[in-house]
DRENTIMAR-270831 format. One record per residue (C-alpha): z negated, x, y negated; residue in three letters. Coordinates in steps of 0.5 Angstrom, whole numbers, plus 2048, in hexadecimal, padded with zeros to 3 digits. Each point is the difference from the previous one (the first is absolute). Layout:
<sites>
ZXYala/...
</sites>
This chain:
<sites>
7628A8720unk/8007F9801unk/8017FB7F9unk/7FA7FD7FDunk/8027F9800unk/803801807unk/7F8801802unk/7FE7FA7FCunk/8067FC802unk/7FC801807unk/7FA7FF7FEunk/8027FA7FDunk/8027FE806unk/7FB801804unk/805805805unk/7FE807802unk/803807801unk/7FD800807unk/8067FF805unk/7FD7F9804unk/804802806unk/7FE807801unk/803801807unk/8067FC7FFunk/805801805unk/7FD806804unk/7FE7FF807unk/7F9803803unk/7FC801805unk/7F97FF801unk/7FC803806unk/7F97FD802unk/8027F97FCunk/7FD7FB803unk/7FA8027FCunk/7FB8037FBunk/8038047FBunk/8077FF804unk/8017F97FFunk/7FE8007FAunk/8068047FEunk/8037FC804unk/7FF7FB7FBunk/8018047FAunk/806803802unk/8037F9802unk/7FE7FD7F9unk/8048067FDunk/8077FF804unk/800804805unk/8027FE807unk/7FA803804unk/800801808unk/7F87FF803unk/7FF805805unk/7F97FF804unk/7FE800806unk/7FC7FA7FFunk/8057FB802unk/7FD7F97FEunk/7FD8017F9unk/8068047FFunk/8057FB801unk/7FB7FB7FDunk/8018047F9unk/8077FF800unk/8007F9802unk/7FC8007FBunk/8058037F9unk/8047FB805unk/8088037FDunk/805805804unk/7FE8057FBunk/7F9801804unk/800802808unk/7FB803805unk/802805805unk/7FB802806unk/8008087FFunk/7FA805804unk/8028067FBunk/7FC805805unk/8077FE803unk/8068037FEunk/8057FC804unk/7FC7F97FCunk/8028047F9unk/807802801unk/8017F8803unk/7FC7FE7F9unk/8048047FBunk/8067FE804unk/7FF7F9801unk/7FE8007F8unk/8078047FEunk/8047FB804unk/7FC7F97FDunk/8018037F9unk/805805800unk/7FB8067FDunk/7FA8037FFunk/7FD8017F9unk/7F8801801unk/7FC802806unk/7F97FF800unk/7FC803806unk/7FA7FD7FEunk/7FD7FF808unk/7FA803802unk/7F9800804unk/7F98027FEunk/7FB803805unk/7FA7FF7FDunk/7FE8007F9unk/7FB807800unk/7FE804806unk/800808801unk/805804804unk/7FA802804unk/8017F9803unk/8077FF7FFunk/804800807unk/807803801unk/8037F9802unk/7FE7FD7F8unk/8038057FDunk/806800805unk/8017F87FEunk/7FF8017F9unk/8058057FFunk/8057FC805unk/8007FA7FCunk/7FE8027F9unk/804807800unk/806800805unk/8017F87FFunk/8018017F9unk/804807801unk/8047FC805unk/8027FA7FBunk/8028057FAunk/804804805unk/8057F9801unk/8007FE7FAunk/8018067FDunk/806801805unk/8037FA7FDunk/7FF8017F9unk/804806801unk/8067FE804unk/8007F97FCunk/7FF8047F9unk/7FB7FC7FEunk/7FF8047FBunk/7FB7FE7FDunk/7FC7FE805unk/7F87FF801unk/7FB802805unk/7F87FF800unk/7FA801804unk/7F97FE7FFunk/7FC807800unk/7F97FF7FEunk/7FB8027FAunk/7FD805805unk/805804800unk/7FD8017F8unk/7F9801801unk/7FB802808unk/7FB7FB802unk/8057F9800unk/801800807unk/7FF802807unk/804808802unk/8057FD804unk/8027FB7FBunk/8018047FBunk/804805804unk/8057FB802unk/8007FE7F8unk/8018067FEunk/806801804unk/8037FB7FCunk/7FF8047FAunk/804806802unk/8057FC803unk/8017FD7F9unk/8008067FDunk/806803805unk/8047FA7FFunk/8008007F9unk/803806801unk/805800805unk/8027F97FEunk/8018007F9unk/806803800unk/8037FA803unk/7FC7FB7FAunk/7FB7FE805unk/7FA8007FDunk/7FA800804unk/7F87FF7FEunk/7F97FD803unk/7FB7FB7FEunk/7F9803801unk/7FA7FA7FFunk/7F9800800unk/7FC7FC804unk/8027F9800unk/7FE7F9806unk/8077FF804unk/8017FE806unk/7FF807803unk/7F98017FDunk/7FE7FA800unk/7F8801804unk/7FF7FB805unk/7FA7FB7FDunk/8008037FAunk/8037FC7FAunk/8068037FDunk/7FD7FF7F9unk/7FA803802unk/804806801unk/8048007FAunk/7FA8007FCunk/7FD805804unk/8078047FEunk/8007FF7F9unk/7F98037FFunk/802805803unk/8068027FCunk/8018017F9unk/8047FC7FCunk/7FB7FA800unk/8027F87FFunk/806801805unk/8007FF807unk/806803803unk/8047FB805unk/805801804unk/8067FD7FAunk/7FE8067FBunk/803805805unk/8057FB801unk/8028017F9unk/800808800unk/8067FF805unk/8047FB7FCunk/7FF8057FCunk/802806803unk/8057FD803unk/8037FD7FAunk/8058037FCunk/7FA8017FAunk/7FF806805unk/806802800unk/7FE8087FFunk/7FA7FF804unk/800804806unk/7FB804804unk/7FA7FD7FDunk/7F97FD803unk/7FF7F97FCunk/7F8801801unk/7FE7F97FFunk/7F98017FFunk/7FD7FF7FAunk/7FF8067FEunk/7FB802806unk/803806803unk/8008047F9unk/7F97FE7FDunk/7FA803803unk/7FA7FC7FDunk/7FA803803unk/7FE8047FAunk/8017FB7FBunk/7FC7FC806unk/7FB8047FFunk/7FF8007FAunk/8017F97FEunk/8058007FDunk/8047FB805unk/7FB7FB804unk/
</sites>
């Protein structure tokens, strides 16, 4: 237990027992970082000490980002994760930059449409999604893990961005939520088989927020987020992309160091509430 008067020394001081640095001297991949949730992770991994690998598709703003942070610590690699030659070239060139691989966050992903039935819903949406949002984070653990596992990195970390519809139906189209809840499996599986080698592995599952992905055209962003938050249900909190930003930091960090096979629903609390009754009865407005 720590002494009393260390604590108040602290206090005094005005210091706190929360690390600064968080990610200091790891090396991490982000998928789909050029922007939304990916860039403002990006962010935040940087501002922790981590050396971070941009990895995206969009080639000027994903550059744009790393000039912006402006220092060796920050790089963009263009990378189609539907390509599984791009994602060994990504890990490979990441290795030979940094010397290691602490941290993969497979964070790219596509949307289709935000509701629709799958009486409508064509093979070739379905088809898209799994490729990019399933096998293109299947892929990008598969070479990471490879890595880890041969450098011994043992306490490695590799994420995913799920989605709160893997919590509760009706959130999104069919195909998107197949494609999501493909990667829940697949954190599940690999919790298991990579433990043994210190790897942990876990995702992030959000609700509803504006990113560039879901941004509708002509339609203001704020409006959206305000529609979003009265659908939800943790009021007076608008979730933006830098709250998911900071469930990574801290799956990735050492502060999560027995955390493995977890679904972070990042979600206020909505995918485990059912307010009709109360609705219905007035008890909440």
């Amino acid at each position: 237990m720590q002494d009393i008067s260390d604590f108040s020394a602290q206090m005094d001081n005005g210091s706190s027992s929360a690390p600064s640095k968080r990610l200091e001297g790891k090396v991490a991949i982000i998928t789909g970082g050029a922007s939304g949730i990916g860039a403002a992770t990006v962010k935040r991994f940087h501002e922790n000490g981590a050396k971070v690998v941009i990895a995206d598709v969009q080639d000027k703003i994903g550059q744009a980002l790393a000039d912006k942070l402006g220092d060796s610590n920050v790089c963009y690699i263009h990378c189609d994760i539907s390509n599984e030659n791009n994602i060994i070239d990504l890990v490979d060139t990441t290795v030979t930059k940094y010397g290691k691989l602490d941290i993969m966050y497979n964070n790219a992903g596509i949307m289709d449409r935000n509701f629709g039935s799958i009486l409508d819903t064509p093979k070739s949406d379905l088809e898209r999604l799994l490729m990019i949002n399933t096998v293109g984070s299947f892929l990008g653990a598969k070479h990471a893990a490879k890595v880890m596992v041969r450098e011994k990195i043992n306490k490695g970390c590799i994420l995913f961005t799920a989605s709160a519809c893997t919590e509760i139906g009706g959130l999104c189209s069919p195909a998107y939520g197949v494609s999501k809840y493909g990667i829940l499996g697949l954190v599940k599986n690999l919790a298991a088989e990579l433990g043994q080698y210190g790897i942990r592995v876990n995702c992030v599952s959000p609700y509803g927020l504006v990113t560039g992905m879901s941004r509708n055209k002509g339609v203001d962003p704020a409006t959206i987020e305000a529609k979003l938050s009265e659908m939800g249900n943790l009021r007076g909190v608008v979730l933006k992309a830098e709250g998911i930003a900071n469930a990574a930091l801290y799956l990735a960090s050492d502060e999560a160091s027995y955390v493995s096979g977890q679904n972070l629903v990042v979600d206020g609390g909505f995918s485990s509430v059912n307010p009709t009754i109360m609705k219905a009865f007035n008890v909440i407005k």
